[in-house]
N, C-alpha and C positions, 0 to 999 in steps of 0.2 A: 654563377660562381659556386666552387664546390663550397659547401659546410666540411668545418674539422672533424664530424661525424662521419662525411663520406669519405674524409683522410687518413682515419684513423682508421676504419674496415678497410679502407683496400690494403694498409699495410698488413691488417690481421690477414688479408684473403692470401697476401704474399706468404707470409712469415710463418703463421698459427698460433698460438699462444706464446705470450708475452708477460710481463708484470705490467703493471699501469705507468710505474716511473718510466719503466724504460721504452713504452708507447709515448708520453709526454714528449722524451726528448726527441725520437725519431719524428712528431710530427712538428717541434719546431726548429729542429735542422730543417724538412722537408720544408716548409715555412724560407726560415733564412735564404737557402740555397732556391727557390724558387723567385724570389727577388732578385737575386744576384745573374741566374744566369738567363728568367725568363722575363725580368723586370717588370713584375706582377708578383701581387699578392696570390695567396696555393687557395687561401680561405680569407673570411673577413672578421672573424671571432680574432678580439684582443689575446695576445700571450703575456702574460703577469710572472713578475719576479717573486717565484715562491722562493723559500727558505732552501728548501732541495731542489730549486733550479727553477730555469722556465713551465709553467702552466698555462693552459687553456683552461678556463674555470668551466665551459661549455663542456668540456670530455671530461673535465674531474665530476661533474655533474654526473655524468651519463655513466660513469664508471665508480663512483663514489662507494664504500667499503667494501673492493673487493680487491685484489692484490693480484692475480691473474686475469688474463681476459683472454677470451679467443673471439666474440665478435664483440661489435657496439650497435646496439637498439638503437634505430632512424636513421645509422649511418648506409650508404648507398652509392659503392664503389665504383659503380657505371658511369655515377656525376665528373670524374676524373675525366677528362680529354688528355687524347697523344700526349700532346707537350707535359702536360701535369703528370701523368706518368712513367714518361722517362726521369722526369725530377724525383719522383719520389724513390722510382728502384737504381737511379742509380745513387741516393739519399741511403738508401739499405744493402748496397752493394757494400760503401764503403764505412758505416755506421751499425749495420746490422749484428754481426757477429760480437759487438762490444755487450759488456754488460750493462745493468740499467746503474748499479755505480761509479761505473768509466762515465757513461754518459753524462753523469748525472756532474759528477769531478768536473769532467772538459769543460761544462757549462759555468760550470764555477772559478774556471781558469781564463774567462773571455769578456771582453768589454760588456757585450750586450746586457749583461746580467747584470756583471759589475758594479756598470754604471746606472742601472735603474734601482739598485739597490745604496748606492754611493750614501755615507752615513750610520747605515743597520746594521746591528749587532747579526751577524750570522744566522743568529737562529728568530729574529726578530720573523712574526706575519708582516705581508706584503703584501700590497695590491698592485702598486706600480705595474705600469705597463711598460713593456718593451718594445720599442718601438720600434716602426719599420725601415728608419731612418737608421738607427743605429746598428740592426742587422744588417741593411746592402752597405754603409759604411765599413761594417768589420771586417764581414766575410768575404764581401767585392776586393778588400786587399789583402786579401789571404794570399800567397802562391797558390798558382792553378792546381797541382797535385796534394791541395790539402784536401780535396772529396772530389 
């Protein structure tokens, strides 16, 4: 299975430089929606209900004070197979062009977060996990044309 390392560089390989929020959320849409339409997890690193949305503490790690990125150190975009990489570009077809605020909003407008944060003050730390249950639940009853 890929690491969120090798998830996170194939989107930089796609994209080019990015802010780190707005890496976070593309790789847990890419997450979500790879549940929903490949019924498999993308990666096995837990995503946590931060304050400013979903996180991988594995890629806040690997990316931790810097605010841009164009690659991630140990990540290794080749680990992606076929299937995983149609999820992820068509993950950035329809995700891509938002900003890492929109994304960051959207997330904050959706069960999955929501609900793993259910009780906290908005700006409250979090470690809660998001679970993968609660991603193919949301986003499996999404309308098709929502990504």
């Amino acid at each position: 299975m890929a690491s969120v390392l090798d998830v996170a560089e194939y989107i930089l390989k796609e994209t080019g430089s990015m802010t780190t929020m707005k890496l976070q959320k593309l790789v847990y849409y890419s997450q979500a929606w790879s549940l929903v339409w490949d019924e498999k997890p993308l990666f096995g690193e837990p995503i946590e209900a931060w304050a400013n949305g979903p996180v991988v503490r594995e890629l806040y790690e690997a990316h931790r004070g810097r605010f841009q990125v164009d690659t991630i150190e140990n990540g290794d975009p080749t680990r992606l197979e076929g299937e995983q990489e149609e999820t992820v570009l068509a993950v950035l077809r329809y995700y891509g062009d938002e900003s890492s605020q929109w994304l960051s909003d959207l997330t904050h407008m959706e069960d999955p977060w929501q609900d793993a944060r259910k009780g906290l003050p908005s700006t409250t730390r979090s470690d809660v996990e998001i679970t993968h249950a609660s991603m193919m639940e949301y986003y499996g009853g999404l309308p098709p044309d929502e990504c």
